[in-house]
N, C-alpha and C positions, 0 to 999 in steps of 0.2 A: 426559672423554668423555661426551657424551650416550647415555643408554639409552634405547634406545626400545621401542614397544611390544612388536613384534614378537622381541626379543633376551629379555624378560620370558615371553612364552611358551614360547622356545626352551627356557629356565631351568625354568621349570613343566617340560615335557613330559621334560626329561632326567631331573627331579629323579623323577620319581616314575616313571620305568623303572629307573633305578636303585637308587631302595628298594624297588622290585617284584622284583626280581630278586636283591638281596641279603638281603631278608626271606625271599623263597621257596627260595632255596639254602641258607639257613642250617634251614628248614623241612625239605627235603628231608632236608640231611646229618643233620640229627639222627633225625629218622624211622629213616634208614638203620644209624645207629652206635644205637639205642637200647636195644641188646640190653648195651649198655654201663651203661646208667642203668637206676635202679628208682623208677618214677613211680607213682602213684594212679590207678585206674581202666587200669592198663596190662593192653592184649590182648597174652594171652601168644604166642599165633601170632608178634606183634611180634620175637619174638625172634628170628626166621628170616627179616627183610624182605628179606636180598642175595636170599634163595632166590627171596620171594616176588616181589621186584622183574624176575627172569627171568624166570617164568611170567607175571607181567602185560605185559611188552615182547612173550613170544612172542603171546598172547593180542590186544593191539593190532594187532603185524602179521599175524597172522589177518587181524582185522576190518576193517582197511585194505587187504588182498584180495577179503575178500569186496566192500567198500562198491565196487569196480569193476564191478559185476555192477548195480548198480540206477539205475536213470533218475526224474531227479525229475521227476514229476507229481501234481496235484491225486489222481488216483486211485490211486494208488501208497500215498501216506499216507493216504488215507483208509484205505485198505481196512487197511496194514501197523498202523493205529490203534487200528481196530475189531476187529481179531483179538486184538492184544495186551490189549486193553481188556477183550474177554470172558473170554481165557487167566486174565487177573489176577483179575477173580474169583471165577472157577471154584476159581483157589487162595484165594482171599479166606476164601471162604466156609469151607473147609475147614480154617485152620487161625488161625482168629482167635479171640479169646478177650479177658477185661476184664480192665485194669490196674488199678493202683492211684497211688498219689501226685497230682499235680496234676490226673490225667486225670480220677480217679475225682471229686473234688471241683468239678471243670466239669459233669461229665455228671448227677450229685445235684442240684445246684444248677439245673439248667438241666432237670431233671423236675417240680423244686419248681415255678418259674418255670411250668413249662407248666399246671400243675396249681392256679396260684394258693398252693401252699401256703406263703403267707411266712413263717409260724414256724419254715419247716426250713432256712431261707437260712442259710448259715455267714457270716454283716457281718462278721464279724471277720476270715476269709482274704481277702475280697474287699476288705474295708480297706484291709488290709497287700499287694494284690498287684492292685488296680484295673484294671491292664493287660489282666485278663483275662475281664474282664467283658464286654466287646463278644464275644467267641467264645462265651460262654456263654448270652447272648441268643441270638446265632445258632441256638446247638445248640437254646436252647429253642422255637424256631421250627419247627424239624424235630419237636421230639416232639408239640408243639401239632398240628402237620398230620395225624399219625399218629395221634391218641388217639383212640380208640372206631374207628378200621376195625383197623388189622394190629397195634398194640398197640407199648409202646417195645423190645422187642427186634427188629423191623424198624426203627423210627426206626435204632435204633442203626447198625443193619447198610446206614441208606440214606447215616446219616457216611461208615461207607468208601466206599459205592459214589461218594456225590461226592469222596472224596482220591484215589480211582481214576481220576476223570475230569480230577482236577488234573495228575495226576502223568501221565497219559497227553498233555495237552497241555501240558504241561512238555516233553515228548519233543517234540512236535512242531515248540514255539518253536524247543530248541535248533536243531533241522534247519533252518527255515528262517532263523534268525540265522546261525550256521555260513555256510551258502550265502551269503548276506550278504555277508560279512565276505572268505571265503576263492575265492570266486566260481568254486567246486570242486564237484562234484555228488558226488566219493569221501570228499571229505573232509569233508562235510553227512553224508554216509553213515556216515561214521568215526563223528562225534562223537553219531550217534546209537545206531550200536553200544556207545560208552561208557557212553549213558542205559541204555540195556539191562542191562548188567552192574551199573553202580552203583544207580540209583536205580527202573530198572522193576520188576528185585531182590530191592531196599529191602523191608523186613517192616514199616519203617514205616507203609507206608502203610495196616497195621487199625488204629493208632493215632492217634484223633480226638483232635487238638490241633494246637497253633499251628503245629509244624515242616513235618507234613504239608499242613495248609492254607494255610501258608502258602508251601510250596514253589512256587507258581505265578508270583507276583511282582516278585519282582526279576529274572526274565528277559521275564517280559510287559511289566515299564517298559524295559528296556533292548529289546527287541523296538520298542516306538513309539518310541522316542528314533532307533533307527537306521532307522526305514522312511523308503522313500526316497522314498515321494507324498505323505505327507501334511504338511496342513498343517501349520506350527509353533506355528499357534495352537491347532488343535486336540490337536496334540501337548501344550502346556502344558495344556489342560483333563483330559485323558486321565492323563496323569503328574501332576498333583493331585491327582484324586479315586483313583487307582488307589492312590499313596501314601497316601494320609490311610486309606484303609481296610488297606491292608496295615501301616502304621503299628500299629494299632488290633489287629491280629491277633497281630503278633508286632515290637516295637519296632525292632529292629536289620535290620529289612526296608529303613528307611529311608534305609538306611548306601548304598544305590543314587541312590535321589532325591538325594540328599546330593551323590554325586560327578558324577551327570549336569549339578546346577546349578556345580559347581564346576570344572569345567571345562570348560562352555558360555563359564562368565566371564572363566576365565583363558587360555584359547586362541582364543579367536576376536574379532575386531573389535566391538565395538560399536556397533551402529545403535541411535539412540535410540527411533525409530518405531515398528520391531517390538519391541525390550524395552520401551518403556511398554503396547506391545498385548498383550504376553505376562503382564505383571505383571498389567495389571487383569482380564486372564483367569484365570490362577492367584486373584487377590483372589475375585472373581465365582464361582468355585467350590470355595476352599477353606474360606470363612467360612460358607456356606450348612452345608457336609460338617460343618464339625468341631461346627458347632453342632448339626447333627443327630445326631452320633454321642454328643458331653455328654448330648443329653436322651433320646437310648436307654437312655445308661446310668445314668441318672440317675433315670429315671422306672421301670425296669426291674421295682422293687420288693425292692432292696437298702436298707437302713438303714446307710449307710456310716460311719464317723469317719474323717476323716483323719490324724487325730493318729497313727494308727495304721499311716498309709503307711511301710512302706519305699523310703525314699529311694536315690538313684545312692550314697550313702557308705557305707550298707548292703553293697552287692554287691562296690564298689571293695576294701572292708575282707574281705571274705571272699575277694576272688580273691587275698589277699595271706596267707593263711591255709598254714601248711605240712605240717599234717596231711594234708590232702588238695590239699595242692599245687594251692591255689586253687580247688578246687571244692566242691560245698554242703557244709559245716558244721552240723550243729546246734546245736553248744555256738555259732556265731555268730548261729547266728536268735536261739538262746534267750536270748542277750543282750541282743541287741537289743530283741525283745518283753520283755525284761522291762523296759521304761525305757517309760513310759508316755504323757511328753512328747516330743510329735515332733522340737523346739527341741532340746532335754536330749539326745534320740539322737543328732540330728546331730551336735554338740559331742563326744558318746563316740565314735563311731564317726571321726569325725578324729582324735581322740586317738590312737586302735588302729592307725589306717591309720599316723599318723604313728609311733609307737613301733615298730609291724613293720619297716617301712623301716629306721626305726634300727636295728634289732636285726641286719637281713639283713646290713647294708651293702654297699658295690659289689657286692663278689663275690658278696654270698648274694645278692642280689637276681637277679643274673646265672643263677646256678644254680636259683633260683626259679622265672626264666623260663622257663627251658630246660623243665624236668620241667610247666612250664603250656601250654608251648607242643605238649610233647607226650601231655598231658590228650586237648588242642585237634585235633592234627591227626594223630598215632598210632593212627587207630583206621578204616578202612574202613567198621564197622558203625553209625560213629556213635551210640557208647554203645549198642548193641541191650541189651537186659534190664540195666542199671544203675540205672535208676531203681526206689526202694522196691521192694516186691514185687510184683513187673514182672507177672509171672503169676498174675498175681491167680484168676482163675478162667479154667477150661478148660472146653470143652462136650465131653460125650461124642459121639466120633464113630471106628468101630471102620472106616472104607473104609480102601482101600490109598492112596487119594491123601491122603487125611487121617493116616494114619501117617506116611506119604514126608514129607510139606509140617512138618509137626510136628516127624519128627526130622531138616530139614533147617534150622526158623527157632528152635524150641525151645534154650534154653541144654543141660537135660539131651540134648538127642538125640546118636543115634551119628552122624548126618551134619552134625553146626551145625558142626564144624572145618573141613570143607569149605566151609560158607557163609562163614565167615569167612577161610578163603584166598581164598575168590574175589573178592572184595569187596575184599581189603587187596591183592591184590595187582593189582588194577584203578587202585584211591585211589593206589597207592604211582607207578604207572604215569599216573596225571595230574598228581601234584606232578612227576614228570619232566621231562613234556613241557610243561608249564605254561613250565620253564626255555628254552625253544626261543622266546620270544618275545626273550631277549637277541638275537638273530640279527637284529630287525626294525629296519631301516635310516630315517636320519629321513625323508626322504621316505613312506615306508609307516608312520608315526606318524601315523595321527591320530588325533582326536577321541573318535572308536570305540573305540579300542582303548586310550585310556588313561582312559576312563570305567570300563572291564575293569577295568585294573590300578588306579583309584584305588579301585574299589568293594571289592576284594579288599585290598587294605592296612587300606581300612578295616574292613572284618570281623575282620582281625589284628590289630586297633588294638584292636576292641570287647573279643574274647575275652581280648587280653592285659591288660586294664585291668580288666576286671569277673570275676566267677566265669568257670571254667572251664567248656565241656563240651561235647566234640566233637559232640551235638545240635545246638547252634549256628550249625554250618557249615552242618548239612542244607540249609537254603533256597539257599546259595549255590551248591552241588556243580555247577546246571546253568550257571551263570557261569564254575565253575571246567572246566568239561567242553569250554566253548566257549572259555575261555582253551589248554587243553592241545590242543583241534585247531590251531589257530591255528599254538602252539606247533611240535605236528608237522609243518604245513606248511612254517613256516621252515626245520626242520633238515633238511627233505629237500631241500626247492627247494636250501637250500645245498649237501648232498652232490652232489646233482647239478652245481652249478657247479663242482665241488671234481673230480671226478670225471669232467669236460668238460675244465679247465684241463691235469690230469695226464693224462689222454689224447694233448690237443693236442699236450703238453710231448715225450711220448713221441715222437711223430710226427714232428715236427719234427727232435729229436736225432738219428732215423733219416733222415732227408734230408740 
């Protein structure tokens, strides 16, 4: 029997509803039975998820009452933008304070940088972790601006004020994708209520780094991918350079680009015309980008070694790690920095990866995942304060909103159990509804919406392969936000069909 093309795509589009859907139910259930398992970096709130899973369902259909009350217009959002935009840092300011661990080591380095002073560069982190060097330029951009008028503790406080501006038009994408997608003005509404609770929220946002700045991303490319005037050529220039720099920010951004080109190719016809006009447009500006982003970071005034890069086998070998159930290790960095040939590490670090495996076999492997996968996706706050000594310093500030805000995002506070219900039981309430896209019929498959589900598999892909850590997901949560209205939307349109038929049935039997 001949296959043709069209039977090839059908093959594609089912295959990856169905791992979408069996990955994300197997996510869910375990989330929900976790009070069963005892994992690494586990929120203990977790333990109550049936509970918290009621209060985030009542909380949705709240919000999908409210969202019938608002009419989408240009000045609607504006205005609903600019409010929450000032709200947030009004709290900002109030209860933000400097970390430590990777953040603090971007934000040193990127004072040195502004300052000229290259004796205080750390070459050696920036060796072993190169990824992070383009964000660290950046920041040292901002404190250069700042230096001799308001001094770097405004630089610092102008980082949030831009992941403020991020995360506020993060909000806005999803509304108008949502609408998009669901061609529903409550349900643009709904999944904006969601950014609301999850990621407006979010305490990440005083945290200048890659999660924060990078959160804008991967819905801004999936945003041009689906706009419905532009052109496609311009669409390809847009989603190169939008890529190649969000690449550059935080790697696993690119897990979007990724599935947008992969199922451009595998579901849709091929015209040669527009795909050679699309390549040499991608060509034309991704060669310009990347080479300019190399001698950013190159010319920066880092002294690099590469010998000293950690490598994908690096990470692989530590997400396989059972102390902490795949997430950071020191006894594995300090292995690996201790092996000084980059060749030599690779070779060790296969060795590790391959002995783990053996040692796990089927089952421990199985059971390795399990407890990694809910590192990954057990956690609403997306690791809040887990990294090193989170709280590194605190500014004295004796107001009432400054106490409130403090003991509501603070680990110590007597309200952060609250921030943390409300948060888990939100997350717990979009892996839910996320599941409501099984519902979507093949005809209402397209393009769109399995770019959604390939992007998300692959982020499951990324986190189940490499280190653990529910930060990870941060950048995607507005992907995943627009996936669970979608969701929604199915399972009601169906109750209601459901609900029409049994009606009818009734009716009928009466006649």
């Amino acid at each position: 029997m001949k296959i043709t093309n069209q039977l090839y795509r059908n093959i594609f589009s089912k295959s990856i509803q169905y791992l979408f859907i069996t990955t994300h139910l197997l996510i869910f259930l375990l989330c929900i039975f976790s009070f069963k398992i005892i994992n690494a970096y586990k929120l203990y709130i977790s333990n109550y998820n049936v509970f918290l899973l009621g209060i985030g369902i009542i909380s949705v259909l709240l919000g999908f009452k409210l969202s019938r009350h608002f009419k989408y217009n240009r000045k609607t959002v504006l205005v609903l933008s600019a409010f929450l935009f000032f709200i947030q840092l009004f709290l900002i300011f109030h209860y933000y304070f400097y970390t430590d661990w990777d953040v603090q080591e971007l934000l040193k380095n990127a004072i040195a940088l502004s300052d000229k002073n290259f004796s205080e560069l750390n070459n050696f982190y920036f060796s072993r972790y190169p990824n992070n060097i383009f964000l660290t330029v950046f920041f040292s951009k901002i404190f250069t601006l700042f230096n001799g008028l308001l001094g770097q503790d405004f630089a610092y406080v102008f980082l949030l004020v831009i992941q403020s501006i991020l995360n506020i038009l993060s909000g806005v994408l999803i509304l108008k994708v949502t609408l998009l997608l669901t061609k529903s003005e409550k349900y643009a509404f709904f999944s904006y209520w969601l950014y609301l609770l999850i990621l407006w929220l979010s305490p990440w946002v005083v945290i200048p780094y890659s999660d924060s700045m990078g959160l804008i991303f991967p819905i801004l490319m999936y945003y041009i991918y689906t706009h419905p005037k532009m052109h496609y050529i311009l669409k390809s220039v847009l989603l190169s350079a939008i890529g190649i720099i969000g690449y550059s920010v935080k790697p696993q951004i690119a897990i979007m680009i990724i599935a947008i080109i992969m199922v451009s190719l595998l579901t849709q016809k091929i015209e040669m015309k527009p795909l050679i006009a699309a390549i040499i447009a991608i060509f034309v500006v991704s060669f310009p980008m990347f080479f300019a982003i190399n001698r950013i970071n190159s010319t920066a005034g880092f002294d690099l070694d590469y010998e000293w890069e950690m490598t994908y086998h690096h990470f692989i070998k530590m997400g396989l790690n059972s102390e902490t159930d795949g997430g950071y290790l020191s006894n594995d960095v300090g292995s690996s920095i201790s092996i000084e040939n980059k060749e030599e590490r690779i070779i060790y670090n296969k060795q590790i990866i391959a002995q783990r495996i053996k040692n796990y076999g089927v089952t421990g492997l199985i059971k390795h995942q399990a407890k990694k996968t809910l590192n990954n996706y057990n956690d609403g706050t997306f690791g809040w304060g887990l990294e090193g000594s989170f709280f590194e310093k605190i500014f004295p500030n004796d107001s009432y909103v400054a106490k409130i805000t403090r003991s509501f995002y603070y680990s110590s506070g007597k309200l952060h159990l609250i921030f943390q219900g409300i948060v888990q039981s939100i997350w717990l309430s979009i892996l839910f509804l996320v599941l409501g896209n099984v519902l979507i019929g093949r005809e209402k498959m397209t393009r769109e919406f399995l770019v959604l589900m390939t992007s998300l598999i692959g982020i499951f892909l990324f986190e189940s392969i490499f280190e653990s850590r529910s930060r990870y997901l941060y950048t995607f949560v507005p992907i995943y936000i627009i996936v669970a209205s979608v969701g929604f939307q199915q399972m009601t349109q169906n109750f209601k069909k459901r609900a029409l038929k049994l009606k009818t049935g009734v009716k009928n039997e009466q006649k």
